[in-house]
C-alpha positions in Angstrom: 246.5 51.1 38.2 243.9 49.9 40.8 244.3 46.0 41.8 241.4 44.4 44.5 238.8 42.0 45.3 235.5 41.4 45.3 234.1 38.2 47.9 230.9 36.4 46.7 229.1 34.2 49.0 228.8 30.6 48.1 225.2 28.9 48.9 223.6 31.6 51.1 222.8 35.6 51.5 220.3 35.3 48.0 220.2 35.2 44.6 223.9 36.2 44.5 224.8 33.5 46.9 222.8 30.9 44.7 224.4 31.9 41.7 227.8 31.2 42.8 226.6 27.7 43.9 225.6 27.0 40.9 228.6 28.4 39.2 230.8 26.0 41.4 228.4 22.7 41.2 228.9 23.5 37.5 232.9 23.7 38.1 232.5 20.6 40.2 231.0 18.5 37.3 233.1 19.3 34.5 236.4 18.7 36.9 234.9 15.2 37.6 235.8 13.4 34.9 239.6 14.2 35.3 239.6 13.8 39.3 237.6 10.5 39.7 239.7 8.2 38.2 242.4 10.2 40.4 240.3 9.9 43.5 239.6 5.9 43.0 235.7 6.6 43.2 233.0 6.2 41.2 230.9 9.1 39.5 228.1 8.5 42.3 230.3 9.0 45.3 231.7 12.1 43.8 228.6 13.1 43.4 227.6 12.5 46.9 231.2 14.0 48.1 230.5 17.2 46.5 226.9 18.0 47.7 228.3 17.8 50.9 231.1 20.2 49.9 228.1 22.5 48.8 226.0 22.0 51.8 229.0 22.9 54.1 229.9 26.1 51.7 226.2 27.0 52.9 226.6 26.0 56.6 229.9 28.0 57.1 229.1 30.8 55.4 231.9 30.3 52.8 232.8 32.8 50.0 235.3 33.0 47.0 237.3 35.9 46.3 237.7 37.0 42.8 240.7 39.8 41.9 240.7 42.0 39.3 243.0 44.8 38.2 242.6 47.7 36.0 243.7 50.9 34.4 244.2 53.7 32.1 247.0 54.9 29.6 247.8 58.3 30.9 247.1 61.1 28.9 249.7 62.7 26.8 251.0 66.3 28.1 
């Protein structure tokens, strides 16, 4: 059984980076109409809030962690 993680930058360091931006914009947009009505704003200022979450994932180099675990059946003796 092997169990680790992989980080993926969020916003910078290329393509990758990019992808994972859009990947969490994506999250960000389809969690919005649950939270705003939570949050007591409207759909443009959570809009505005989380460009600024994505800009600041850029500007501090932030990165997501993703686990994963696998493994085999052993082989019969």
């Amino acid at each position: 059984m092997v169990c680790d993680y992989v980080s993926g930058p969020i916003g910078w360091q290329g393509r990758p980076g990019q992808m994972l931006r859009q990947s969490t914009l994506l999250f960000f947009k389809a969690l919005g109409p649950m939270v705003i009505p939570i949050m007591g704003i409207d759909a443009r200022e959570y809009d505005d809030i989380t460009a600024h979450v994505l800009d600041d994932f850029r500007r501090c180099k932030s990165y997501s962690n993703a686990n994963y675990a696998y493994g085999r059946k052993p082989l019969r003796q």
